[in-house]
C-alpha positions as a printed Julia matrix, in Angstrom:
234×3 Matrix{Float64}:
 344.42  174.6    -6.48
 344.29  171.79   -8.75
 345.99  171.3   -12.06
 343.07  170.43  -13.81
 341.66  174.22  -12.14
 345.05  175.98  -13.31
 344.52  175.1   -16.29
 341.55  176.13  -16.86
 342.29  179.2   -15.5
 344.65  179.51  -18.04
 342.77  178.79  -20.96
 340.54  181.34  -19.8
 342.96  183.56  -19.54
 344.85  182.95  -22.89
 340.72  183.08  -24.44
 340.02  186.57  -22.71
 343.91  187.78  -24.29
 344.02  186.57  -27.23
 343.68  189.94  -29.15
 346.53  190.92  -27.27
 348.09  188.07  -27.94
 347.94  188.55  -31.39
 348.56  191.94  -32.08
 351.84  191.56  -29.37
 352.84  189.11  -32.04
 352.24  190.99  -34.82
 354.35  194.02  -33.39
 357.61  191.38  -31.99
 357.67  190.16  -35.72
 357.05  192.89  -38.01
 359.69  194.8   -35.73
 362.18  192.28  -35.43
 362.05  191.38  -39.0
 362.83  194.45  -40.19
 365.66  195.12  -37.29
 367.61  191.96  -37.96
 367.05  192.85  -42.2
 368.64  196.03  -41.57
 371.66  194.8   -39.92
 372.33  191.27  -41.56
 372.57  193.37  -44.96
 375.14  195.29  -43.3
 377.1   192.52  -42.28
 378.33  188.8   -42.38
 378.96  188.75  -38.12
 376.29  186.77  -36.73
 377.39  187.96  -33.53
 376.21  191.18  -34.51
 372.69  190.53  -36.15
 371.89  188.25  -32.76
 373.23  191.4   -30.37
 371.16  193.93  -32.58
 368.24  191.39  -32.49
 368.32  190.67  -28.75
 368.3   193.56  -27.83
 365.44  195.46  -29.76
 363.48  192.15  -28.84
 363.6   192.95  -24.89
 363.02  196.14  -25.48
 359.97  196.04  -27.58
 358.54  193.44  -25.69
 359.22  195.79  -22.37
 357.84  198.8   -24.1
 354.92  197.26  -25.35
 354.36  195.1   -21.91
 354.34  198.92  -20.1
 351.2   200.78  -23.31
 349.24  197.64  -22.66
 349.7   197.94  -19.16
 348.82  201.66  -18.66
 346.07  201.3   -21.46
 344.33  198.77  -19.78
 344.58  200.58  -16.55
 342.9   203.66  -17.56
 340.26  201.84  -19.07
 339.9   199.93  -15.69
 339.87  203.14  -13.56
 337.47  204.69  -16.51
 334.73  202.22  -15.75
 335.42  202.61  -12.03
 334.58  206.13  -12.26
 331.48  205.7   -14.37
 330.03  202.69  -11.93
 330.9   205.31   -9.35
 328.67  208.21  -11.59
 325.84  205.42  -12.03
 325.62  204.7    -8.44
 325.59  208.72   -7.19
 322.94  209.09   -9.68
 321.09  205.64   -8.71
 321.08  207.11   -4.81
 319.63  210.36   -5.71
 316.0   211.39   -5.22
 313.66  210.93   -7.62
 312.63  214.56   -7.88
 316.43  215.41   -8.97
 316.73  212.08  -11.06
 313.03  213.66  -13.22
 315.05  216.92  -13.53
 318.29  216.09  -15.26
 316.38  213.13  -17.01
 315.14  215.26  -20.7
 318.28  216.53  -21.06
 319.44  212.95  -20.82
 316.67  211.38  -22.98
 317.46  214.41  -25.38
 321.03  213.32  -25.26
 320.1   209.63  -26.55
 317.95  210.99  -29.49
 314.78  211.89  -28.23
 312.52  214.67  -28.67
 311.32  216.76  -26.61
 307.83  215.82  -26.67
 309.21  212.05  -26.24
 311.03  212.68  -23.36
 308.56  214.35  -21.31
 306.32  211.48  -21.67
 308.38  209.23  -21.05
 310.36  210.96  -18.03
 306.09  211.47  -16.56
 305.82  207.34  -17.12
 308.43  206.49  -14.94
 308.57  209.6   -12.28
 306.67  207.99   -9.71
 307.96  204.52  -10.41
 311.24  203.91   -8.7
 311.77  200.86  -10.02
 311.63  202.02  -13.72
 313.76  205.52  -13.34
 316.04  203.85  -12.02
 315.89  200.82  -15.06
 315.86  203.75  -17.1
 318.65  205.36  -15.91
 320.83  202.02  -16.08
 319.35  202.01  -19.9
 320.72  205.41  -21.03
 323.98  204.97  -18.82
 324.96  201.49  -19.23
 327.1   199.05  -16.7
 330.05  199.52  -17.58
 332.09  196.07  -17.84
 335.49  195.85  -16.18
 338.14  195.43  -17.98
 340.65  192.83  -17.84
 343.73  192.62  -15.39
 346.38  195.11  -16.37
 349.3   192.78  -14.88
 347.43  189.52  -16.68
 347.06  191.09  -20.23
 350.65  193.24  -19.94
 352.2   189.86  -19.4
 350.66  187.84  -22.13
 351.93  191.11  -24.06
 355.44  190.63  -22.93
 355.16  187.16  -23.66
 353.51  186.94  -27.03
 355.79  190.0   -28.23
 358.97  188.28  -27.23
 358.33  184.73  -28.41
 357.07  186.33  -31.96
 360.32  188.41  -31.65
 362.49  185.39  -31.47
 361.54  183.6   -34.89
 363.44  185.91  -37.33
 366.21  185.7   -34.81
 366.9   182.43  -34.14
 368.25  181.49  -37.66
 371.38  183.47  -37.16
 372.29  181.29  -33.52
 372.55  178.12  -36.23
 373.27  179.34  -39.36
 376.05  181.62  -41.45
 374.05  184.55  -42.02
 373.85  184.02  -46.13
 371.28  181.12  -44.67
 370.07  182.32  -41.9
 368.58  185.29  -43.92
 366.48  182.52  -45.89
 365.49  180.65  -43.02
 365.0   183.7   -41.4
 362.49  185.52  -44.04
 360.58  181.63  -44.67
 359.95  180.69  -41.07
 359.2   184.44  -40.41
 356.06  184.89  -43.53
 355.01  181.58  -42.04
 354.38  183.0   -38.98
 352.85  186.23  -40.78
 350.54  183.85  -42.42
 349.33  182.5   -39.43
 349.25  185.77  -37.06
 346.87  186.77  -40.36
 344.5   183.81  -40.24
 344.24  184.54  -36.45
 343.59  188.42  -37.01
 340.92  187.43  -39.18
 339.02  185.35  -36.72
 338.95  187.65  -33.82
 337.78  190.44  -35.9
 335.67  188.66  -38.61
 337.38  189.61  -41.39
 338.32  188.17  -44.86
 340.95  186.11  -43.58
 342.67  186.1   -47.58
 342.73  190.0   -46.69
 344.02  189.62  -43.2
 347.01  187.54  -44.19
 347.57  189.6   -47.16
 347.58  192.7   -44.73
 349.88  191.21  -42.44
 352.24  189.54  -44.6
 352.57  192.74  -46.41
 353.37  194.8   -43.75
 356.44  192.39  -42.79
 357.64  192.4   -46.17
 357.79  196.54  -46.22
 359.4   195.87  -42.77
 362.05  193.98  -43.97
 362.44  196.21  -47.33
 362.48  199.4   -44.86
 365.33  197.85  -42.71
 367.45  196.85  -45.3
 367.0   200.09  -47.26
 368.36  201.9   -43.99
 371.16  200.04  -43.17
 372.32  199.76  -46.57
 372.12  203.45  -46.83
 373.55  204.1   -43.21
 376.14  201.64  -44.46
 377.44  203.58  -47.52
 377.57  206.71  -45.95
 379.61  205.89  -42.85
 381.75  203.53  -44.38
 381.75  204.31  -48.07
């Protein structure tokens, strides 16, 4: 395979994800940023903000990797076993296909007037019941690869993880905590405008949203460990 074929590939990959994408970097930050909060108002030992950091990072990520994983594979084997249903019900005989079909029609809004006209329009018409039939059932599409979109999730989650972290590896942590809360609402900011054009949104509302929910993230953790601070230690 050629590069220029890889990377297309990948771009079509990273296009199909990029929900994931962005709410795996939504959950790494908002997380993290609250985590490392907690702890650096605990303490001056970068050591110990990094360790506390690290860790929750990998496991997030790993966490989150595995419910996108087993989320998209029940979807996947959901549409399997309605393409499955379809098919069965494509096979069967007309005769049984006319029989179950009012209930069907009645199903999708129909009366019953309605339905028995329409069910003795298409009865002898192969063709139509079964167009019919693939009208009131749908194709279902597959989903995407499990192992594709749980590893853009472990990926995306990580990486967003890392920002509120990494300003403790080169600062004291009186700095790093400024660093760390800037380059962190950047990010926020920008996880926001990308929310907001995947779903449509406001994007003023989406960042607001988003940003918000990192700030009570941060408040949250520091409110713990201060208070798990003062009790244990006095």
């Amino acid at each position: 395979m050629s590069f220029a074929s890889r990377l297309k590939r990948l771009r079509g990959s990273l296009a199909e994800s990029a929900g994931t994408i962005v709410f795996g970097m939504e959950d790494g930050t908002v997380s993290i940023f609250g985590l490392i909060f907690g702890v650096a108002a605990t303490t001056t030992n970068a050591g110990t903000v990094l360790i506390a950091g690290a860790s929750g990072a990998v496991a997030a990520a790993v966490s989150m990797m595995a419910g996108v994983f087993l989320d998209v594979e029940t979807t996947r084997d959901e549409a399997k076993a309605k393409r499955a249903a379809l098919q069965s019900a494509l096979a069967a005989d007309a005769a049984s296909i006319c029989a179950a079909l009012p209930g069907q029609l009645a199903v999708a809004g129909l009366s019953q007037q309605q339905s028995a006209a329409l069910t003795g329009a298409v009865k002898d018409d192969r063709d139509a019941l079964n167009g019919l039939l693939l009208a009131l059932h749908g194709s279902p599409e597959a989903p995407p690869n499990p192992w594709v979109q749980a590893l853009w999730m472990l990926i995306a989650d990580f990486a967003a993880a890392a920002v509120p972290i990494l300003p403790f590896v080169f600062l004291a942590v009186a700095q790093a905590r400024i660093v760390s809360a800037a380059v962190t609402i950047a990010l926020l900011v920008g996880l926001g405008v990308g929310r907001g054009r995947i779903a449509g949104h406001n994007i003023g509302r989406t960042v607001a949203e988003t940003v918000a929910i990192g700030i009570a993230a941060a408040l949250a953790g520091v409110a713990i460990g201060v208070l798990i601070d003062r009790t244990f230690t006095g």
